[in-house]
C-alpha positions as CSV (number, residue, x, y, z in Angstrom):
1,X,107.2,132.7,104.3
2,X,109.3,129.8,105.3
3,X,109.6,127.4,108.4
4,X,111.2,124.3,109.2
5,X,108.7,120.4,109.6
6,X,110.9,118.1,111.8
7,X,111.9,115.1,109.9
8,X,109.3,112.7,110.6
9,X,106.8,114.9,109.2
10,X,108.6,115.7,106.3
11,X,108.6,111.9,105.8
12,X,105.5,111.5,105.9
13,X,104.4,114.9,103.8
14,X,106.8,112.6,100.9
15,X,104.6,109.1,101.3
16,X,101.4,111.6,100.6
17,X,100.4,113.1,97.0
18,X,99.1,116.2,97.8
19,X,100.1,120.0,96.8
20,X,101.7,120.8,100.1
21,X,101.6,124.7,99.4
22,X,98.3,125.3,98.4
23,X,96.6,123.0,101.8
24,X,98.8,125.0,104.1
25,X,97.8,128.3,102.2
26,X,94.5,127.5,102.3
27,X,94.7,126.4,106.2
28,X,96.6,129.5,107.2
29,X,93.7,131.6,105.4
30,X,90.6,129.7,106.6
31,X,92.3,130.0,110.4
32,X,92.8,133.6,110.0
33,X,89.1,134.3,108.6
34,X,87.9,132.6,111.9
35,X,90.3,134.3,113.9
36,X,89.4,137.3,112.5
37,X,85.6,136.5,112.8
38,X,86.0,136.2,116.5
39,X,87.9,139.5,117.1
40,X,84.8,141.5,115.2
41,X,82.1,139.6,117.1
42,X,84.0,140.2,120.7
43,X,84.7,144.2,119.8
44,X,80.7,143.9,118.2
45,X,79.6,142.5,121.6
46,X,81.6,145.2,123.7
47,X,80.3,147.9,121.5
48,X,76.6,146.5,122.6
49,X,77.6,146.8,125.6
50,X,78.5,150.0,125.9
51,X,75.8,150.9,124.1
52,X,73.0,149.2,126.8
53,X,74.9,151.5,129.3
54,X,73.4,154.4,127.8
55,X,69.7,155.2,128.7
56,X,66.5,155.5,126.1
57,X,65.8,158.7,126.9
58,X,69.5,160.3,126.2
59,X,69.4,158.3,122.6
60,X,65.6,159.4,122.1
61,X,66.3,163.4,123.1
62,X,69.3,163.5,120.6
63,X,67.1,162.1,118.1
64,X,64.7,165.0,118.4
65,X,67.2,167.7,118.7
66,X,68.8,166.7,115.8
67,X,65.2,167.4,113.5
C-alpha cells in the first residue's frame, strides 16, 4: 500500500528518528482491531435484541421438545 504525506509532513517525518513503516503499520492495525471490535459488539447487541423479542415460553417449549 502506498499514499502520498503533503510536504510539510514529510518534513517533519525527516527532523524525527522513528521507523516510519512499522508506527503506521502498527496504527493501521490497532485502528482496525477497534473498528472491528465495535462492529461485533453492535451486531452482538442487535442479536440480543432480537433475541428479548422472543418470549420464555417459546425458548422453554423447544427446549423440552427437543429431549
Amino acid at each position: 500500500m502506498s499514499f502520498r504525506v503533503r510536504k510539510r509532513v514529510k518534513e517533519l517525518m525527516r527532523l524525527v528518528n522513528i521507523d516510519w513503516r512499522s508506527e503506521i503499520e502498527r496504527f493501521i492495525e490497532e485502528k482496525a482491531k477497534k473498528l472491528l471490535r465495535e462492529q461485533l459488539l453492535r451486531e452482538s447487541e442487535k442479536f440480543l435484541e432480537r433475541m428479548n423479542e422472543i418470549p420464555n415460553y417459546e425458548l422453554l417449549r423447544e427446549s423440552r421438545d427437543e429431549k
